[in-house]
Residue frames relative to the residue before (quaternion, step in Angstrom):
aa qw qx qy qz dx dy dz
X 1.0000 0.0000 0.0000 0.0000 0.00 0.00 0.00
X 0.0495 -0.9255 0.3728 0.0444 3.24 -1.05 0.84
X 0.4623 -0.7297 0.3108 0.3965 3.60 -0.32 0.86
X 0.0255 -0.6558 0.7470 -0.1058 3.51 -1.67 0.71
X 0.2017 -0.5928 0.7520 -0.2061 2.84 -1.70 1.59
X 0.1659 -0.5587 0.7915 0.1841 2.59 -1.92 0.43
X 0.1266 -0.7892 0.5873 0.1274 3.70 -1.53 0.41
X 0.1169 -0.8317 0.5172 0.1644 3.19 -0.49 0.82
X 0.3087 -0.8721 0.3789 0.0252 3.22 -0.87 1.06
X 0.0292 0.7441 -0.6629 -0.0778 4.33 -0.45 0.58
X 0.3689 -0.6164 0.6946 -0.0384 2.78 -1.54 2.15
X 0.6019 -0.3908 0.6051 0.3447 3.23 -1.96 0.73
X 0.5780 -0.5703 0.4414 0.3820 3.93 -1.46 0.55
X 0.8685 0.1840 -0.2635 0.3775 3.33 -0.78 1.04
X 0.7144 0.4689 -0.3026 0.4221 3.32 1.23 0.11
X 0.0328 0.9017 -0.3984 0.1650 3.69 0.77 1.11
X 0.7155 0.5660 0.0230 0.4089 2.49 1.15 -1.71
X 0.7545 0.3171 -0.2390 0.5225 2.82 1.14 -1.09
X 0.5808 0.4985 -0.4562 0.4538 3.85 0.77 -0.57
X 0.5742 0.5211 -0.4673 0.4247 4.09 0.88 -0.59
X 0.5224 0.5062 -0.4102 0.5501 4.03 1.02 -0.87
X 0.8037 0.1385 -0.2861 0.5031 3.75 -0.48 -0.85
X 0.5810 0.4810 -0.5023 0.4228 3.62 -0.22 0.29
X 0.6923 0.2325 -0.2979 0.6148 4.20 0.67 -0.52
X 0.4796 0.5710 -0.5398 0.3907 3.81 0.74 0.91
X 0.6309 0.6143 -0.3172 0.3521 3.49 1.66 -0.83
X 0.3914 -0.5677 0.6456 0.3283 3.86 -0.93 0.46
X 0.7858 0.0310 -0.4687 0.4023 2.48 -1.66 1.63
X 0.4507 0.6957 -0.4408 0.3443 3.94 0.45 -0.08
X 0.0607 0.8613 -0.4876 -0.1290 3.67 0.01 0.52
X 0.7388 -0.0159 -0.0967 0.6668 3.91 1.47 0.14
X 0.0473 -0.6401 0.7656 -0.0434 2.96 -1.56 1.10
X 0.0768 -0.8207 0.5479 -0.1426 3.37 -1.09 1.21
X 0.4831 -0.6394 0.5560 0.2206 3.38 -0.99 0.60
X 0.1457 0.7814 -0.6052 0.0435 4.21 -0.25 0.17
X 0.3823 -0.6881 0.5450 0.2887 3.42 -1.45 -0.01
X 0.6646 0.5564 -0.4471 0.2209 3.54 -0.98 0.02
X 0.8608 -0.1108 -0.0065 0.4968 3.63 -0.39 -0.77
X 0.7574 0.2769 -0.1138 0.5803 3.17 1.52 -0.48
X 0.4061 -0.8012 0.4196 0.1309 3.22 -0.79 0.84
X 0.6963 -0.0350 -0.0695 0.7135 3.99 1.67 0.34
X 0.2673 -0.6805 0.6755 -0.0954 2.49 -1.60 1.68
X 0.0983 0.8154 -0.5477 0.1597 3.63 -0.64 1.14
X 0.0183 0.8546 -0.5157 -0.0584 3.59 -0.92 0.70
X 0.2689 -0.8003 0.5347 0.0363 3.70 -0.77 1.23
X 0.0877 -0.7001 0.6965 0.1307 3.18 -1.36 0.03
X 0.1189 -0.7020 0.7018 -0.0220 3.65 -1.80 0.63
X 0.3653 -0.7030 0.4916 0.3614 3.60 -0.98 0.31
X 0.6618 0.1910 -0.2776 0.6697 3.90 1.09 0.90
X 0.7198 -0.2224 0.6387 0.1565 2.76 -2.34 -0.09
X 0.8189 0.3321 -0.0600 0.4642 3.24 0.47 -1.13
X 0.6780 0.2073 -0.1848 0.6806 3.64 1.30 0.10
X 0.3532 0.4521 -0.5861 0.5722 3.40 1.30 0.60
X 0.8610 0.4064 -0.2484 0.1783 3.85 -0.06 -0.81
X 0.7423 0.3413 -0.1619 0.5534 2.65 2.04 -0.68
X 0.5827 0.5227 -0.3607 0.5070 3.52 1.18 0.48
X 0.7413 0.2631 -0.0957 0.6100 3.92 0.98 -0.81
X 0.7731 0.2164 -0.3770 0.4619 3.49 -0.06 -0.61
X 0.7106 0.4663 -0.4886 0.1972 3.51 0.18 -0.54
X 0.7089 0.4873 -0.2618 0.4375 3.05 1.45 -0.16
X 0.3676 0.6384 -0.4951 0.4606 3.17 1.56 0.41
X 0.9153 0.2288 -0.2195 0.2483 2.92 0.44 -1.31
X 0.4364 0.7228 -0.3885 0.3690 3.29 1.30 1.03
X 0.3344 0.7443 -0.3824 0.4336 3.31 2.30 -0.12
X 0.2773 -0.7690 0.5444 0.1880 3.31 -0.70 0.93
X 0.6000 0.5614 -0.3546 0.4462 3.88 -1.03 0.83
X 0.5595 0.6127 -0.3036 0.4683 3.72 1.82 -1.06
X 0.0586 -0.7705 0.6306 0.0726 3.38 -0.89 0.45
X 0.8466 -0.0396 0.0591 0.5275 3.48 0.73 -0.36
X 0.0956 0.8663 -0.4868 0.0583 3.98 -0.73 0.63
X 0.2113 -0.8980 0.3851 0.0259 3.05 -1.18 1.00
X 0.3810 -0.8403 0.3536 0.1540 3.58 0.40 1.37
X 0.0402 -0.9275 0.3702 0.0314 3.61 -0.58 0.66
X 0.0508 0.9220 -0.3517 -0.1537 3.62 1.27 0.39
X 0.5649 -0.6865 0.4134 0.1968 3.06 -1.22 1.32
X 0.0186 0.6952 -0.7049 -0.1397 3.83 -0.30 0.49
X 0.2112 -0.7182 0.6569 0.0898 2.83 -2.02 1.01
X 0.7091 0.3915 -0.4294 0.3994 3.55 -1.51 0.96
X 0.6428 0.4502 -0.5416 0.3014 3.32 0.75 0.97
């Protein structure tokens, strides 16, 4: 079984685009998008832990330069 998440993501002002490009560069990321409203990229990953969920995807999310603030969402499955 493997973890998945969505992250939602607020970008400094003008730099969506470019944090959505290096963010779908990351293994294990399967969409990164641009969206409107409170957040400014919407992206969802997957790992085969918790523990390589954190240290394979987020730490390198959050080393993307332009992020100001994110919000992690794991997917439970079976309901």
């Amino acid at each position: 079984m493997s973890i998945q998440a969505y992250i939602l993501i607020q970008t400094d002002i003008g730099k969506a685009d470019s944090v959505a490009k290096a963010i779908s560069a990351i293994p294990g990321v399967t969409l990164a998008e641009g969206v409107t409203g409170p957040y400014d990229v919407i992206m969802r990953a997957e790992a085969p832990t918790m523990e390589d969920f954190g240290r394979t995807i987020l730490a390198k999310v959050q080393a993307v330069s332009g992020i100001s603030r994110t919000l992690t969402c794991p997917v439970t499955s079976g309901l």
